[in-house]
C-alpha positions as CSV (number, residue, x, y, z in Angstrom):
1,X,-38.1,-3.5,157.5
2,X,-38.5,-5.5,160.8
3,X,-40.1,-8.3,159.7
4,X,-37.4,-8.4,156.6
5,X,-34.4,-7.7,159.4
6,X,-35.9,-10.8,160.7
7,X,-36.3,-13.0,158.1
8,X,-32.7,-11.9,156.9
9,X,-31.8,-13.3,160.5
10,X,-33.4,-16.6,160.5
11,X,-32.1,-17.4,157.2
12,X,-28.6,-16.8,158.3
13,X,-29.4,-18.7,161.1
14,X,-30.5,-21.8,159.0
15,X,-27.3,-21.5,156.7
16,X,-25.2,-20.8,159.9
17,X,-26.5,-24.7,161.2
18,X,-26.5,-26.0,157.6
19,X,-22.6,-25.3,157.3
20,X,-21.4,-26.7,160.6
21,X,-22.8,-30.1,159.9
22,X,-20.9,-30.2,156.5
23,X,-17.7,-29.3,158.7
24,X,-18.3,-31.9,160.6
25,X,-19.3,-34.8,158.3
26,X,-16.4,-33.6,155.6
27,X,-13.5,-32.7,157.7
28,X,-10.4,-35.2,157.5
29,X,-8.9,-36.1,160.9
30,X,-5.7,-34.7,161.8
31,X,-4.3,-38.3,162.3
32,X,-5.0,-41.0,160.3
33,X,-6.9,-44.0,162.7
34,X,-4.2,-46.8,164.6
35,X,-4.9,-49.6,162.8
36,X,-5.5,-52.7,164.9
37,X,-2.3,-54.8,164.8
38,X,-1.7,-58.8,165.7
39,X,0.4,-59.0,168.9
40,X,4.0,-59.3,167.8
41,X,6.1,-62.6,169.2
42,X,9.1,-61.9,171.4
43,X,10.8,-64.9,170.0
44,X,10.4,-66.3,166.5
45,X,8.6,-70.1,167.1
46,X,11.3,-72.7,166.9
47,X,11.9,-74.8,163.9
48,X,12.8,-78.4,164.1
49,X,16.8,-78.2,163.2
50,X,18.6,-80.4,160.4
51,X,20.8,-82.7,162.3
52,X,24.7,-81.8,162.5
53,X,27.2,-83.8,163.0
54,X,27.3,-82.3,167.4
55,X,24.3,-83.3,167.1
56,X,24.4,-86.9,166.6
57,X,22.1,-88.5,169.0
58,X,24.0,-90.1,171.9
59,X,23.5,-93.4,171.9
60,X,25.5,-96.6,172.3
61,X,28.4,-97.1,169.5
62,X,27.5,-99.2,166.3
63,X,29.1,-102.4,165.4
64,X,30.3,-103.0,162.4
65,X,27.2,-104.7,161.1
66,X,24.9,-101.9,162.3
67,X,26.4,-99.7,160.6
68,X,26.0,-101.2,156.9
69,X,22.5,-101.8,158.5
70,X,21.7,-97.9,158.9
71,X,20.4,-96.2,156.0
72,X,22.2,-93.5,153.7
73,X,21.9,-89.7,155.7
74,X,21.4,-91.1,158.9
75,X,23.6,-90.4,161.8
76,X,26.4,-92.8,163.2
77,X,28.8,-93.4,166.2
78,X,31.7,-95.9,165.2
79,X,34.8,-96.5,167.4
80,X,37.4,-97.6,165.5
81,X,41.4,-97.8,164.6
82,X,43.3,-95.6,162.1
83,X,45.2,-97.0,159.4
84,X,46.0,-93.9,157.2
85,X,44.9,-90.3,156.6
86,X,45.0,-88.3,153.4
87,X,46.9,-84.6,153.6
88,X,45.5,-82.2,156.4
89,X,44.0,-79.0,154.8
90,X,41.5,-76.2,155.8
91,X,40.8,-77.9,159.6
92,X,39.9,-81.3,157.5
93,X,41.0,-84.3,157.2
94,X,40.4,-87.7,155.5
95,X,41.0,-91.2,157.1
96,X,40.9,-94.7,156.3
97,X,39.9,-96.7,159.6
98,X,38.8,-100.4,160.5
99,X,37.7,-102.4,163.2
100,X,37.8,-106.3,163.1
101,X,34.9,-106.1,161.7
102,X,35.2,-104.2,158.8
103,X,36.3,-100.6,157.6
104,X,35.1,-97.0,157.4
105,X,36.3,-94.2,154.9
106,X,35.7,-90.9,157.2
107,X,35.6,-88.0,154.5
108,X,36.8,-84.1,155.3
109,X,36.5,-84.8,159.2
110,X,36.8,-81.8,161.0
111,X,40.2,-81.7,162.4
112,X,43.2,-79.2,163.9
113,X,46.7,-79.5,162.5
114,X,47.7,-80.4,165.8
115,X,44.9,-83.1,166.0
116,X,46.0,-84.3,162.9
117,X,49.6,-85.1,164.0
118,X,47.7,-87.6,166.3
119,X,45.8,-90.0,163.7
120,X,48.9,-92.2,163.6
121,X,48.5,-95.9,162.0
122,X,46.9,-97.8,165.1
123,X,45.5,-94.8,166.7
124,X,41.2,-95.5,168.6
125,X,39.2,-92.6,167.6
126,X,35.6,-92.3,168.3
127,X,33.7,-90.3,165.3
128,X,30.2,-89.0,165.2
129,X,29.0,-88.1,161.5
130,X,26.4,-89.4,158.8
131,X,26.2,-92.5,156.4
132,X,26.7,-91.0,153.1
133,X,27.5,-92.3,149.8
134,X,29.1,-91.1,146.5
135,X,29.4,-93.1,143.3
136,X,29.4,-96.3,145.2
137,X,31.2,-95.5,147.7
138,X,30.2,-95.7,151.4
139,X,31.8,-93.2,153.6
140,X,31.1,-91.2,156.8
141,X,30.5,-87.3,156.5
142,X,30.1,-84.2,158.5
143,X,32.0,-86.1,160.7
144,X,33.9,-85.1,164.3
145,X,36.4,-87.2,166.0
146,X,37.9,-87.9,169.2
147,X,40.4,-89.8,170.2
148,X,40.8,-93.0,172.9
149,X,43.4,-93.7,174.8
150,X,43.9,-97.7,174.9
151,X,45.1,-100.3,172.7
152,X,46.3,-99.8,169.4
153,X,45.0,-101.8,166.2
154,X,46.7,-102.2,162.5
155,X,44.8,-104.9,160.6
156,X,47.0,-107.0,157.7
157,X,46.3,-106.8,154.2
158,X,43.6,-109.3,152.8
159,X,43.9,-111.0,150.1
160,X,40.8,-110.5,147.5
161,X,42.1,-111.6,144.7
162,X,39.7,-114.5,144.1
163,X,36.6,-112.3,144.9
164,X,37.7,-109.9,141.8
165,X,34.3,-109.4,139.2
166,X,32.0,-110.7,142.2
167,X,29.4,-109.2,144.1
168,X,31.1,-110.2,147.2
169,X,34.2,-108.1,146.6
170,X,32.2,-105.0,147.6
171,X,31.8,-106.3,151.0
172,X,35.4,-105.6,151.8
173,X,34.9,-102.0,150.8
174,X,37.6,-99.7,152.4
175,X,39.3,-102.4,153.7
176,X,43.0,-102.6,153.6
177,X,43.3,-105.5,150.8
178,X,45.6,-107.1,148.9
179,X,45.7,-108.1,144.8
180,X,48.2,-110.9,143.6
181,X,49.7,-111.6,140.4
182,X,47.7,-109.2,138.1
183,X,49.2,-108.1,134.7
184,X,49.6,-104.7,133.8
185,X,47.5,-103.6,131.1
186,X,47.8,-100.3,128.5
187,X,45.7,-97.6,128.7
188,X,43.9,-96.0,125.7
189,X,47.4,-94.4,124.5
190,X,49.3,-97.9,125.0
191,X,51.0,-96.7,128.0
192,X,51.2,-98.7,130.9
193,X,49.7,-95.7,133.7
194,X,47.6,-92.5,133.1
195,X,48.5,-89.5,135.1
196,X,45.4,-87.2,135.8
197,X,47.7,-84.6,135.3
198,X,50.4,-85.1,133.3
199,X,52.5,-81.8,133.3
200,X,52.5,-81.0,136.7
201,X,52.5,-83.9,138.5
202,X,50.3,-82.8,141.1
203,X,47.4,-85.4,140.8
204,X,46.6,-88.9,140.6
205,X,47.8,-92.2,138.8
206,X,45.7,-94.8,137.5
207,X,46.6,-97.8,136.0
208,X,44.6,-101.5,135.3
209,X,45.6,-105.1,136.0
210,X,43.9,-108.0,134.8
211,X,43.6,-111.9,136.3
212,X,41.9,-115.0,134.9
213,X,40.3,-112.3,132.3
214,X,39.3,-109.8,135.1
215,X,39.9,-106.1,135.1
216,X,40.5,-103.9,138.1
217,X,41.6,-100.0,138.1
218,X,43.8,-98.8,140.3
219,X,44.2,-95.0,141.9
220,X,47.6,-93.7,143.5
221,X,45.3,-90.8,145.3
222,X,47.7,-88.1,145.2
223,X,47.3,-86.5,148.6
224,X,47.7,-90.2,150.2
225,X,50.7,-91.4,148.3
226,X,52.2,-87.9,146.4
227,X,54.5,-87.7,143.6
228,X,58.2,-88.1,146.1
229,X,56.9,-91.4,147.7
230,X,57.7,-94.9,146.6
231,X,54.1,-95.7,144.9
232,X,54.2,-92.9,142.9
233,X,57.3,-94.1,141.7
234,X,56.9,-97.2,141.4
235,X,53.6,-96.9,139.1
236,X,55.7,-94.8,137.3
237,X,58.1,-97.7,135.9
238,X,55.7,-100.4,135.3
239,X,55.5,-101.5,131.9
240,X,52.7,-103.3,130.3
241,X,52.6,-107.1,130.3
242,X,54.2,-106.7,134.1
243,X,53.0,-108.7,136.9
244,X,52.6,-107.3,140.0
245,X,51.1,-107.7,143.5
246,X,49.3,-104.5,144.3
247,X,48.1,-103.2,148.2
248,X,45.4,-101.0,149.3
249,X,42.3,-99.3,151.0
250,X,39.6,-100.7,148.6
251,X,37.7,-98.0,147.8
252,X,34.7,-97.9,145.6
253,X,34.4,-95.2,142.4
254,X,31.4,-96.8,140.2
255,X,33.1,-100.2,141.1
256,X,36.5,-101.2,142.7
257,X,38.8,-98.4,142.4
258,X,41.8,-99.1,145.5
259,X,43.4,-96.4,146.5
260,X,47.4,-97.8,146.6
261,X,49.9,-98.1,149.1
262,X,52.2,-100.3,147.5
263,X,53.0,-102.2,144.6
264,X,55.9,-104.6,143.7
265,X,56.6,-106.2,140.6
266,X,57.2,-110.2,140.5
C-alpha cells in the first residue's frame, strides 16, 4: 500500500507539472500587445499653394507690351485708367480699362459696392490678377484692385474700320474703337437686331454691319448698356439697309464681337 500511496503521489506530481506548462503556453493575455506605431506629425507637411490673386508676386508693374508677352494663367500687375464698368453684383465687378498703350478687360474683380461707386471713367487703379482667356478673348481674372490717386486718363475712340477681316484688328482688342459707315444687315428672321431675350427684355442685342463686303457682329452687353439707355434704344430702331457709325470696347467672342456704347445712324 506504501509503495502504491507513493506511486499514486508521483504521478500526481508529474500531471500536476504537466498542466501548468499548458497554462502557461495556452493562456491569452489579458490585454492584447501595443502595437508599435510611426511617430505622429504635429503639423501636417506644407503643400506648395496654387497662386491667388493676394498672392501675385510683388514685382514691378507690367507695360503694356509685357503683358501680351506673359503667358495664359500667369499672374499680372497692370496700372491702368478706367473707362467703363459693367453692373456691380455679389462684391464683383467688371471693367474695361486702357493705358496708352493698349487695353485690359478685368473680369468679376473683387469689389465693395462702395468701391464700386469709385471706378468712374478716368479713374488709375492698380489690379493684381491672372492672364486668362475665353473664346478669344484676353482678359484679367481673379483679379483685386486698388485705386491711385493722380491724374485721370479717357482715351478717344479709334477708328478700325479699315483693319475689319484682318489679323491686325485683334491687336486693338478691348480697346475703345470706332466703326464707320457700316450697313445694317438682317438677321436669320430678316430683322434688323436679335434680342437674346426677346420677351423680357432683360439680355443682350446683337446686330451685324457690313463694309466693302466685310462682316462684323455687334453686342449691346446688357449689364453695360441696359434696356432704358440710349443704345439699347437706338439698336432697337435700326432698320436693315441703315448706315451707321457704331462705338465700342472691342471685345473678342470667337472673333470681333464690340461691346457698344453708341451708335448713330448717317
Amino acid at each position: 500500500m506504501k509503495k502504491l500511496f507513493v506511486l499514486v503521489t508521483v504521478i500526481a506530481m508529474v500531471l500536476a507539472l504537466t498542466a501548468c506548462g499548458d497554462k502557461k503556453n495556452n493562456t491569452t493575455p489579458t490585454t492584447a500587445p501595443t502595437a508599435t506605431t510611426a511617430p505622429t506629425a504635429t503639423t501636417a507637411p506644407t503643400e506648395e499653394a496654387t497662386p491667388t490673386p493676394t498672392e501675385a508676386p510683388v514685382s514691378n508693374v507690367m507695360s503694356h507690351a509685357d503683358y501680351v508677352a506673359a503667358e495664359i494663367e500667369s499672374p499680372v500687375i497692370i496700372e491702368a485708367y478706367v473707362m467703363d464698368t459693367q453692373s456691380w453684383w455679389n462684391d464683383k465687378i467688371t471693367i474695361y480699362a486702357a493705358d496708352k498703350d493698349g487695353a485690359y478687360f478685368i473680369y468679376e474683380a473683387a469689389c465693395s459696392k462702395e468701391d464700386s461707386d469709385l471706378l468712374t471713367p478716368g479713374k488709375k487703379i492698380h489690379v493684381e490678377g491672372f492672364k486668362s482667356e475665353w473664346s478669344g478673348e484676353v482678359e484679367i481674372t481673379d483679379a483685386k484692385i486698388t485705386f491711385i490717386e493722380g491724374d485721370e486718363y479717357m482715351p478717344q475712340p479709334f477708328d478700325v474700320t479699315a483693319l475689319i477681316g484682318t489679323d491686325d484688328l485683334a491687336k486693338h482688342q478691348n480697346e475703345r474703337v470706332i466703326f464707320k459707315g457700316l450697313t445694317i444687315v438682317a438677321q436669320d428672321d430678316g430683322a434688323a437686331f436679335k434680342y437674346k431675350n426677346a420677351e423680357e427684355k432683360t439680355d443682350d442685342l446683337y446686330f451685324k454691319g457690313t463694309v466693302d463686303g466685310k462682316e462684323v457682329s455687334f453686342c449691346v452687353e446688357f449689364y453695360l448698356r441696359g434696356k432704358d439707355t440710349d443704345v439699347y434704344k437706338a439698336v432697337e430702331g435700326l432698320k436693315v439697309g441703315d448706315t451707321v457709325d457704331v462705338e465700342g470696347y472691342l471685345y473678342w467672342y470667337n472673333g470681333a464681337n464690340p461691346h457698344v456704347i453708341g451708335v448713330t445712324v448717317k
